[in-house]
C-alpha positions in Angstrom: 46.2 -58.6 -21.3 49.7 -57.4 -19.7 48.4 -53.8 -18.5 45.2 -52.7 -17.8 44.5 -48.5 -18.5 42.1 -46.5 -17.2 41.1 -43.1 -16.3 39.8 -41.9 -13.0 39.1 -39.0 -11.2 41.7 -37.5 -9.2 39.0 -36.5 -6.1 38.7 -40.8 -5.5 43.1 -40.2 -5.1 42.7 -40.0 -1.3 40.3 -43.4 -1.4 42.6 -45.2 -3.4 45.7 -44.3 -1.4 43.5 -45.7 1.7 42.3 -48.9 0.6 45.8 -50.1 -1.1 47.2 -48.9 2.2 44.4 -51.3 4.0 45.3 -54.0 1.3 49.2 -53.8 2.6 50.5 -52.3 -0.9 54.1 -50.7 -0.4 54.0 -46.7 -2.1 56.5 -44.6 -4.4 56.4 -41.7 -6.1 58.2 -41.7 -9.6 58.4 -39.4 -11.5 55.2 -37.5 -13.2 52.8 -40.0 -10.3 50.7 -39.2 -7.7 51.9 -42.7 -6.3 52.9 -46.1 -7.5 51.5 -48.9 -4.9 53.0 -52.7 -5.1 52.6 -56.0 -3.8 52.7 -59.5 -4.2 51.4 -59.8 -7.9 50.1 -56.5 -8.8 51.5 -53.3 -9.2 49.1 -49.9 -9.6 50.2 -46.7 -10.3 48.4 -43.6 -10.3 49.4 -40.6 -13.0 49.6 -36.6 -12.1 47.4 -36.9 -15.2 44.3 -39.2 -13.6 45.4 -42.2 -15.8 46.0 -45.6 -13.8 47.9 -48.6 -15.3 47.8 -52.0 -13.3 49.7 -54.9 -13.9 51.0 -58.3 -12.8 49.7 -61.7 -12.5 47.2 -60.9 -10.0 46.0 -58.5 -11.5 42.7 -60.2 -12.6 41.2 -60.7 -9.5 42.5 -57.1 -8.3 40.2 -55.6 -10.7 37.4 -57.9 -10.3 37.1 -57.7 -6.9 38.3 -54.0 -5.9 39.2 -51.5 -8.7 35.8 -52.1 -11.0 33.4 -52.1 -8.0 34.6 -49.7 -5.8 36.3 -47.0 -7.6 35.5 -47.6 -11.5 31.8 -48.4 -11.2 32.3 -50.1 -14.4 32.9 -54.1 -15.3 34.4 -53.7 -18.5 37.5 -56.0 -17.7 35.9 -58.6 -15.8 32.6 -58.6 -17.7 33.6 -57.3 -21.0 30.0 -58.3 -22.7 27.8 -56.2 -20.0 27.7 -53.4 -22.1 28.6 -55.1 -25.5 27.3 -53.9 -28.9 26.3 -57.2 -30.3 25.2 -55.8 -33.7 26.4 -58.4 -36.5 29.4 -56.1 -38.3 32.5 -55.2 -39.9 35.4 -54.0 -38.3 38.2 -52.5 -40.3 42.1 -51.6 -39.0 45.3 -50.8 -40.4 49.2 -51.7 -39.5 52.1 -51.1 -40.9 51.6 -47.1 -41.7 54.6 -45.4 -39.5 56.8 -48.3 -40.0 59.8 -47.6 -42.5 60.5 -51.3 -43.4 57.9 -53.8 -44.3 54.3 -53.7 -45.6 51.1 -51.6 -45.3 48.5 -54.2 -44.1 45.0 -53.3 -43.9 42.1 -55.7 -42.5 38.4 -56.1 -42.7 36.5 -59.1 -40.0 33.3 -59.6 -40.0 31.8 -61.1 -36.4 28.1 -61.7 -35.8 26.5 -62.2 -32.4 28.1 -65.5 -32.0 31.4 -64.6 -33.1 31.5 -61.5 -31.3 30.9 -63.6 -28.3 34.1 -66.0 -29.3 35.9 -62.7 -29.9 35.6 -61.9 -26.0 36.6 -65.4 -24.6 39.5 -65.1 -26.7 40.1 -62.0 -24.8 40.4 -60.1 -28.0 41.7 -56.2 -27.3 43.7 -53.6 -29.4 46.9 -55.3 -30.9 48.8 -52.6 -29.5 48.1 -54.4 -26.1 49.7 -57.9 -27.2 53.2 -58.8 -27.8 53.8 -59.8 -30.9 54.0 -63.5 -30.0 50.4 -63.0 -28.9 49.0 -61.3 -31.9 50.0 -64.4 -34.1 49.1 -66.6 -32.1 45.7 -65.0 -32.0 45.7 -64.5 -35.6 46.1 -68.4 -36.1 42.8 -68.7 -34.2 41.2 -65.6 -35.8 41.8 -66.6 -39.7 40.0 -69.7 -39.7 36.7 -68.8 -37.3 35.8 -65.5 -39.0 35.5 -64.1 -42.3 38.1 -61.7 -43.3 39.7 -59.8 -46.1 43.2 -58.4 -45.2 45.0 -56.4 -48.2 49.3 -56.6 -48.1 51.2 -54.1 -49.9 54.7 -54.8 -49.9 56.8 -52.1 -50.3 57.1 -52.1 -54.5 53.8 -51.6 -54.8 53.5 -49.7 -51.9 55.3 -47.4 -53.1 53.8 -47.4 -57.2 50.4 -46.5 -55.4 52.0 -43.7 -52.7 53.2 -41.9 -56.2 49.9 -41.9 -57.8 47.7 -41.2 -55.0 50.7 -38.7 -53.9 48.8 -39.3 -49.9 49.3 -42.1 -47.5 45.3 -41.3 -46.4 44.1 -41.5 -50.2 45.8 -44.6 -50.3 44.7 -46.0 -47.0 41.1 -44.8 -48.1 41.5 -46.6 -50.9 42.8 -49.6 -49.6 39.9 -50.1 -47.0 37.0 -49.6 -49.3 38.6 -52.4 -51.0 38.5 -54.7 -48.3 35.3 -53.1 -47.0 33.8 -53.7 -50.8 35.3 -57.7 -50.9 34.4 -58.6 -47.5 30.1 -56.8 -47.3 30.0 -58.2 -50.4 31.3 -62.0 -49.2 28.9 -61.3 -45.9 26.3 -58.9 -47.3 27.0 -57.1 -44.5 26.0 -53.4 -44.6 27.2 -52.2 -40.7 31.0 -51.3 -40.5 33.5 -49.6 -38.1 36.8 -48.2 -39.4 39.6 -46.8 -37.0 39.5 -43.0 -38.2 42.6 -42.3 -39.6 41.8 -39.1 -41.5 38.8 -36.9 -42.2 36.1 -38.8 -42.8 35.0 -37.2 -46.1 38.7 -39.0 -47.4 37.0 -42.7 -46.8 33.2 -41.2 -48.3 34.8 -40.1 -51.3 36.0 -43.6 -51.9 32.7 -44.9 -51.1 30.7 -42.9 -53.6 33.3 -43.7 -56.3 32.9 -47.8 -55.8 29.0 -46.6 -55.2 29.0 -48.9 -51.7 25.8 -48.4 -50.5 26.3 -49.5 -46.6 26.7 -47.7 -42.9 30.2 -47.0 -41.8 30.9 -45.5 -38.5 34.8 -43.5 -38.6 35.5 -44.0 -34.7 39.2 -42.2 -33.2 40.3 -45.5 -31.2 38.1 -47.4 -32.9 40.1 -50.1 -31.7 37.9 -49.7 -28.4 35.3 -51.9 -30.4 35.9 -55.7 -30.3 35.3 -56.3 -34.0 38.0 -53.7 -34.6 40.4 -55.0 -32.5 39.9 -58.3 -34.1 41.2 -56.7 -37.5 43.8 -54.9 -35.9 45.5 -58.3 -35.0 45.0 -59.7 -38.4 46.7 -56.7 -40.0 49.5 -56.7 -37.9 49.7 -60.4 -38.1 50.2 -59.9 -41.6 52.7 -57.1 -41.3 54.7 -59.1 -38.8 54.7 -62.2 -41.1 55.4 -59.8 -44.0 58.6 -58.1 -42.4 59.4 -61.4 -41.6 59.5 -62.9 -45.3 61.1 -59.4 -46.7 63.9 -59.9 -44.2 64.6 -63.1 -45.4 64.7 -62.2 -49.2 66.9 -59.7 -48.2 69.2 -61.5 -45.2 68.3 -58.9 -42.8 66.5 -58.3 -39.8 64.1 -55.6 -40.5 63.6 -53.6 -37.3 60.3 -52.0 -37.1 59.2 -48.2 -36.9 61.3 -45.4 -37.8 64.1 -45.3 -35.2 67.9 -44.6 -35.9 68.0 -48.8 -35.7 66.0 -48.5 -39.1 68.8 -46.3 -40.4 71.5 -48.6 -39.4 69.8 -51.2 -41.3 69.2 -49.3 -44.3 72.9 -48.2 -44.1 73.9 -51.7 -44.5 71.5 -53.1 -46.9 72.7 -49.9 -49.2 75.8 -50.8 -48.8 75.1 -54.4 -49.6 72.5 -54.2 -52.7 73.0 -50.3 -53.6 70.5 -47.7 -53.0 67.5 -49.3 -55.3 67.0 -52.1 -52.8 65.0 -49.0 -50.6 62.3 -49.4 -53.4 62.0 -53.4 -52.8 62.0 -53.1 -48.9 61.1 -49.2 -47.6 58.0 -46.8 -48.1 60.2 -44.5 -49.7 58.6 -41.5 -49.2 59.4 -41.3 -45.7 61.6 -38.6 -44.6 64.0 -41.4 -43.5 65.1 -41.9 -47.2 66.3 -38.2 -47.7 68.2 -38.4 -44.6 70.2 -41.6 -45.4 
């Protein structure tokens, strides 16, 4: 992990500020901080909000030792299974959603017990926390440990399904019940977690209609749940790998999000293949394709 987040209670500031000072940390105060504290190795910084990031390549022991015991009271980092639901499940993520180029990916993993327990020595988190580097290489250990179902829509198709379902969360609904449908049935598992994305009456409705008879939990940063977070690197694995591919068809670098970068690169490609190349390589309904 290259940051560790948390949120603590501003009354502990005065504590904090004492025992970094004890522990010969150096302090500033950027902007929108309380403090920033550094040295050798680690770097903690306190937010006007309560929110503290460490980082650095002591940070490991930092928390171990100190942060967890003495001002978290929790061991999430350090003993990640203390408190661990090890309920045999299905986890289910998306990627790919506000990104202009490239595909919608949406993944199912199932983990029981014992794969939940390989899930933490990995040191599985949200993909959000991993460079993308990291989330293939995780993927590549992942794919062949664990069953999985992860659904690629490339941008054709992509975009055929956005103009019949005429809502990105019909059509992620759709998507997931999908995987959610391939995968219980491949594990007969009936226990799943999906990231909420939308209401959760939008996913029901799906369920009814496929007649899925099973127990799904919509969680907001359901990512927070290990099984999650082990789809949400397999999804974005697979967009990663799929930009990748699309940006070779097209001779391209395809740069992610939605950013005036994207633009650029649109520009160019239009240029290049004229305008119906947005259909092969763009979810065309963004906003982005009115403005160019």
């Amino acid at each position: 992990m290259n940051c560790f987040t948390a949120t603590i209670d501003l009354a502990l500031t005065d504590k904090l500020r004492e025992d970094l000072t004890a522990q010969e940390f150096t302090f500033t105060q950027p902007p929108y901080t309380i403090f920033s504290a550094k040295k050798k190795g680690v770097s903690c910084t306190l937010y006007e909000s309560g929110k503290l990031t460490v980082q650095g390549k002591e940070m490991g022991p930092f928390l171990e030792f100190y942060l967890e015991p003495e001002i978290l009271k929790t061991f999430k980092f350090s003993h990640p299974e203390a408190d661990m639901n090890w309920t045999p499940r299905i986890g289910m993520d998306e990627a790919g959603k506000g990104d202009y180029f490239g595909p919608l990916c949406v993944a199912s993993l199932f983990a029981g017990e014992e794969g939940i327990r390989q899930l933490v020595e990995w040191g599985v988190r949200d993909s959000k926390r991993f460079s993308d580097d990291a989330i293939l290489k995780l993927a590549k250990k992942i794919r062949p440990a664990f069953p999985y179902v992860v659904i690629r829509l490339f941008p054709t198709k992509y975009n055929e399904l956005h103009a019949k379902f005429k809502n990105l969360n019909r059509l992620l609904a759709w998507a997931h019940t999908a995987a959610l449908a391939d995968l219980s049935q491949k594990t007969g598992c009936k226990e799943a977690i999906l990231d909420q994305f939308a209401d959760p009456s939008v996913v029901e409705k799906m369920l009814e209609q496929k007649k899925l008879e099973l127990h799904l939990v919509q969680r907001v940063r359901g990512e927070e749940d290990i099984v999650v977070a082990g789809a949400s690197i397999l999804a974005r694995a697979a967009f990663l790998e799929g930009m990748e591919s699309l940006g070779q068809e097209v001779g391209a670098v395809l740069p992610k999000g939605a950013s005036s970068a994207v633009k650029t690169t649109a520009q160019t490609l239009i240029a290049k293949h004229g305008r119906e190349i947005l259909n092969k390589v763009a979810k065309t309904h963004f906003k982005t394709t009115a403005e160019l």
